[in-house]
C-alpha positions in Angstrom: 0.0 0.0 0.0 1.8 3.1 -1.1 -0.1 6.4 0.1 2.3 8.0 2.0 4.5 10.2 0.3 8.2 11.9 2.0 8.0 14.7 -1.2 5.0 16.0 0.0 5.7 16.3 3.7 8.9 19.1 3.9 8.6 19.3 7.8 8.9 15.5 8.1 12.0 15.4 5.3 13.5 18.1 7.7 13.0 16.1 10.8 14.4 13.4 9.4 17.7 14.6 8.0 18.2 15.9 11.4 17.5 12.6 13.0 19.7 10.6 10.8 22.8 12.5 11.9 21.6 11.5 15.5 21.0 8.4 14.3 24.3 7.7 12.0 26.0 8.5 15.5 24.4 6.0 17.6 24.8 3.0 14.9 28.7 3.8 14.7 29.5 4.0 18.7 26.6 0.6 18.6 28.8 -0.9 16.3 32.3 -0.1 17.8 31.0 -1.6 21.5 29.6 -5.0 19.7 33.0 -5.0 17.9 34.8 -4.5 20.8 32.9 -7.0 22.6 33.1 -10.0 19.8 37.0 -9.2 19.5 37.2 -9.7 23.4 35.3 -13.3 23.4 37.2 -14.2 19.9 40.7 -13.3 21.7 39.7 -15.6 24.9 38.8 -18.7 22.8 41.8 -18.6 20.9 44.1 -18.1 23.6 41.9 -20.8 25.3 42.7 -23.5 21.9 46.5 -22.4 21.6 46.7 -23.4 26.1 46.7 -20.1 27.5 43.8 -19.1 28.5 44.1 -17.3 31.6 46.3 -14.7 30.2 44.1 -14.5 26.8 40.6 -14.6 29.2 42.9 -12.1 31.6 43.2 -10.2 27.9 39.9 -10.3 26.3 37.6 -8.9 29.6 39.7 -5.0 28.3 37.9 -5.2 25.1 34.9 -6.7 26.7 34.4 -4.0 29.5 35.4 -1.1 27.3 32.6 -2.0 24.6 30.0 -2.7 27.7 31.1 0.9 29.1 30.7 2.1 25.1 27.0 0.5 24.9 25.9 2.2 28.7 27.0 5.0 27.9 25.0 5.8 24.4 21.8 4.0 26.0 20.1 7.4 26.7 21.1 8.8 23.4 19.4 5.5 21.5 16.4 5.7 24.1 16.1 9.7 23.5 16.4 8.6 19.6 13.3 5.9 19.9 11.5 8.3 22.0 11.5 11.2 19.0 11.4 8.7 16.4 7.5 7.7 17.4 6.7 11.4 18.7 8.1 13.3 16.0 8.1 11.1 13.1 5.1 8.4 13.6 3.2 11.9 14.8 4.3 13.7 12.2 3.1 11.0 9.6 -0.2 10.9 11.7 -1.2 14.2 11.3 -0.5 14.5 7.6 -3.1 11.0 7.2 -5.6 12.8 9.8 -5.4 15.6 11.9 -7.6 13.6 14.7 -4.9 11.1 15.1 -2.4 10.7 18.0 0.6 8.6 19.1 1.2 8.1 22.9 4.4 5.8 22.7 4.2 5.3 26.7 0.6 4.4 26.6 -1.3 1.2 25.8 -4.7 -0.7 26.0 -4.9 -1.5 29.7 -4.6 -5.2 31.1 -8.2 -4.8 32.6 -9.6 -4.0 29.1 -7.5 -6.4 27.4 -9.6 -9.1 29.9 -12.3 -7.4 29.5 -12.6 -7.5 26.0 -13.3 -11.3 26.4 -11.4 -12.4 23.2 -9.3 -14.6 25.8 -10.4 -16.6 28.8 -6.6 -16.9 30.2 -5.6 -13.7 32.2 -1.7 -12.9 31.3 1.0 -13.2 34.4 2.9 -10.4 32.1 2.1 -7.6 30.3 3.1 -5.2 27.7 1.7 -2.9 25.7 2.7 0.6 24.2 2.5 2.3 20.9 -1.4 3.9 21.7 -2.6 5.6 19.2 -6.0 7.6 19.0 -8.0 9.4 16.6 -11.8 9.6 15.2 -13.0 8.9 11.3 -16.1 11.1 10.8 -18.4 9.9 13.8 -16.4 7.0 14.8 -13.8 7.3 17.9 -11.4 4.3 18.2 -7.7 3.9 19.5 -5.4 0.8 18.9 -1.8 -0.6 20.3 0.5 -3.0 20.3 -0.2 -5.9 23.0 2.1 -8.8 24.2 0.2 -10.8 26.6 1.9 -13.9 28.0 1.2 -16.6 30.6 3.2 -18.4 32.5 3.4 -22.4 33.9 5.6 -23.7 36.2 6.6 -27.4 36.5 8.7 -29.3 39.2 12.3 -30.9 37.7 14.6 -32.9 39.3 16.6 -29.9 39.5 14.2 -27.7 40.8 11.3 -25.5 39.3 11.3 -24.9 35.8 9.1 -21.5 34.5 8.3 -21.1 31.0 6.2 -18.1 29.1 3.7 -18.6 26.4 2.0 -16.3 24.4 -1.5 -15.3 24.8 -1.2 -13.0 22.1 0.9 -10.8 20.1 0.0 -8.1 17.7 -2.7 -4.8 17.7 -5.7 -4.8 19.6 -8.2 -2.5 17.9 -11.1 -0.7 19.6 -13.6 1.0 18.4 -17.3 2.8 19.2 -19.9 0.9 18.0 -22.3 3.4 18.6 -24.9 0.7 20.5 -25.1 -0.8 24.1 -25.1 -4.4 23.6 -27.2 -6.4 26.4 -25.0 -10.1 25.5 -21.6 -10.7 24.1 -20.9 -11.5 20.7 -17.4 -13.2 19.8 -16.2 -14.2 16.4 -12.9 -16.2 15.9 -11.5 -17.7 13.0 -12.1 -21.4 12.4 -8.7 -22.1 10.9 -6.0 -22.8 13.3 -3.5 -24.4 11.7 -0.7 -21.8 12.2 0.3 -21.2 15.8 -0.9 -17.4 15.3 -4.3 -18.8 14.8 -4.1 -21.1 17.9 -3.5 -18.3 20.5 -7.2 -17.6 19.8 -7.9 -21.3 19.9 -6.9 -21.7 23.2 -7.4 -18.3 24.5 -11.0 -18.1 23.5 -13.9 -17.1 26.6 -16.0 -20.0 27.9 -18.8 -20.6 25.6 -20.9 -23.7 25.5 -21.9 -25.4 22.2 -25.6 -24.2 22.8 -24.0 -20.2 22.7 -22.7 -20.9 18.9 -24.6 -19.0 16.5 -25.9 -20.5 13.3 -25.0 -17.9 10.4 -26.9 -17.8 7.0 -23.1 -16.6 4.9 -21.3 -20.1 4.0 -17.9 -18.3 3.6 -18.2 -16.9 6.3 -19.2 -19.7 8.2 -16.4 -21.5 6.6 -13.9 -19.0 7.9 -15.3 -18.2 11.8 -16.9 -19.9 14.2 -19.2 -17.6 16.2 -20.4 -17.7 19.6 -23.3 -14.9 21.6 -25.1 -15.0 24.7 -27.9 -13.1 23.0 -28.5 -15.3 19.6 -31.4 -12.4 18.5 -28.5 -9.5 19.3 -25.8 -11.2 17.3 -27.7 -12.1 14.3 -29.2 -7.8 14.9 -25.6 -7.4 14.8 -23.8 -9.9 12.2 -25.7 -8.3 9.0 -25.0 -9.8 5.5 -23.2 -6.8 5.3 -21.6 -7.2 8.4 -20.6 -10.7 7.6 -19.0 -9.4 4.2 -17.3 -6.3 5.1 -15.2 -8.9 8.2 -15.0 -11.1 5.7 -13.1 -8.5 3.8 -11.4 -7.3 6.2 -9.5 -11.0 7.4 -8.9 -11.7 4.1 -6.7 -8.3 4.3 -4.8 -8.9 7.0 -1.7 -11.4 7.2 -2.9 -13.8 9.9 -6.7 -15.0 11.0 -8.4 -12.1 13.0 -10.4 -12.1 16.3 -13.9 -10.1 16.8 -15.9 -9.3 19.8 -19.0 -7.1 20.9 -18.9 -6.1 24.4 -20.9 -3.1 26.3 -20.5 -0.3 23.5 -17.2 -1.2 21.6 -16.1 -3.6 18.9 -13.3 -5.2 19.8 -10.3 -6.8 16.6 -7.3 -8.6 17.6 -4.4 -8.5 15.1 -2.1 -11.4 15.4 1.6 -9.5 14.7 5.3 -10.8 14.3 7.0 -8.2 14.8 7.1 -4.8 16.3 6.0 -1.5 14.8 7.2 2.1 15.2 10.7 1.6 15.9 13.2 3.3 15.3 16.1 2.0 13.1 19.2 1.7 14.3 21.1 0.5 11.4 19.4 1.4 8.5 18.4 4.6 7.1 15.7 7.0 8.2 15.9 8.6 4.4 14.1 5.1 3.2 10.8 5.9 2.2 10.2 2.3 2.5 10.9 2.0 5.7 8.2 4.8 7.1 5.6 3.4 4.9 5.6 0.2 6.3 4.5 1.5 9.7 2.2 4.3 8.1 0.0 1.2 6.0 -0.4 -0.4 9.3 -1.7 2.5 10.7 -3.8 3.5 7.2 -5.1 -0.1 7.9 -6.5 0.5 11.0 -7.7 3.4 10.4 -9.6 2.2 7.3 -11.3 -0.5 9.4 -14.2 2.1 10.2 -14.9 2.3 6.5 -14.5 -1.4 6.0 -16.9 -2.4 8.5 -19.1 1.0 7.7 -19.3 1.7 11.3 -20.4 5.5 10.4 -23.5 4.5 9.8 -25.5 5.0 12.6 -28.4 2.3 12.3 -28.8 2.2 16.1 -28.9 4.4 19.3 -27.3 4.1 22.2 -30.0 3.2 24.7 
């Protein structure tokens, strides 16, 4: 999806040529440390295979300390860097798609609402989330982040305990008004879960009995999602043939399976991810176009969800 253009944005070029000197800085003292480093360990093992290796251990700690001292002491330059990079860049890109739209890099979708959304029945032991971004297309207000949610078990060894993390989920929660206060819940996951992606939702999924699936008219759809309400009259009032098409749409758009649900007054999507958006580069530079645009259609995504799913059209009342 190209849409974004650097030509037509001169306060953005000239943000960026400033940041990549900053930038340019950080990736050569970055690379002296890790050089220093790797030459300390490489000295060590071969004074280790040639039968000294105190003296060559004794040696290679110097290079090793002096690139650790080299890394600490640019670590609030590169966080200062990342920092800008999303307020000053992502913004700036923001505000050129849509004045309404915001960036909070510190910010998230809380852990409460994350439960609360119902889309997963196991609560996380850790949580992360950051990126939050905010805006309103026509009548619609929604906000969306980046979420890692992970759980954790713990089993007995002969050694001791063993603790392991596993993901809930990773990728973009996306919330938005739906303009209507439902009286049941509504969830719609994806059917498929033959990648490991699709199985977070698979396992994940809130406690529904087989008598709370709901029967849908749309054989694609019913193909693609299995869907489950405490309110069969409210989720059929809700899953339109529309409705059914526009999500439809919309899953077939997006790179892994997507999750759905309808809780209180919002419309929850889950966006499986693998990988992180909005950061800075370190090593490559900020003058690539490509680079910008890659985060920017993420967001353009998003954002186009509200006229995907026509949610401007108010058909009911809040009541």
């Amino acid at each position: 999806m190209q849409f974004f253009s650097l030509a037509g944005n001169v306060a953005l070029q000239n943000v960026l040529a400033t940041m990549e000197v900053g930038r340019k800085k950080i990736a050569s003292t970055q690379k002296k440390g890790y050089f220093s480093i790797g030459g300390g360990i490489v000295l060590g093992i071969v004074g280790s295979i040639l039968g000294v290796p105190m003296p060559s251990i004794i040696a290679g700690l110097i290079p090793v300390i002096y690139g650790g001292i080299v890394l600490y002491k640019i670590n609030d330059e590169l966080q200062a860097y990342k920092q800008a990079y999303k307020r000053d860049v992502i913004g700036e890109a923001l505000r050129f798609l849509d004045s309404s739209l915001t960036i909070s890099p510190k910010d998230g979708i809380l852990a409460h609402e994350f439960i609360q959304s119902q889309l997963f029945s196991t609560e996380p032991d850790r949580y992360k989330t950051e990126d939050l971004v905010c805006g309103k297309a026509d009548k619609t207000a929604f906000y969306f982040a980046e979420v890692h949610a992970e759980y954790k078990t713990v089993t007995q060894t002969k050694n001791g305990t063993k603790t392991e993390w596993h993901d809930i989920f990773k990728g973009i929660i996306f919330v938005a008004d739906f303009n209507k206060n439902f009286n049941g819940v509504t969830i719609v996951r994806p059917k498929d879960f033959g990648s490991a992606i699709g199985a977070w939702f698979s396992n994940n999924l809130f406690s529904f009995g087989s008598n709370d699936v709901i029967k849908l008219e749309n054989v694609d759809f019913a193909k693609a999602f299995i869907t489950y309400g405490t309110d069969q009259v409210e989720s059929r009032y809700l899953l339109t043939p529309a409705m059914m098409e526009r999500i439809l749409k919309l899953n077939n758009n997006s790179k892994y399976p997507i999750s759905l649900s309808f809780i209180q007054s919002r419309m929850y999507i889950g966006f499986p991810l693998d990988r992180n958006y909005f950061e800075a580069p370190i090593f490559k530079s900020l003058l690539n176009p490509d680079l910008l645009n890659e985060d920017i259609s993420t967001i353009k995504f998003m954002y186009d969800i509200i006229k995907e799913l026509d949610l401007n059209t108010r058909i009911w009342g809040k009541g």
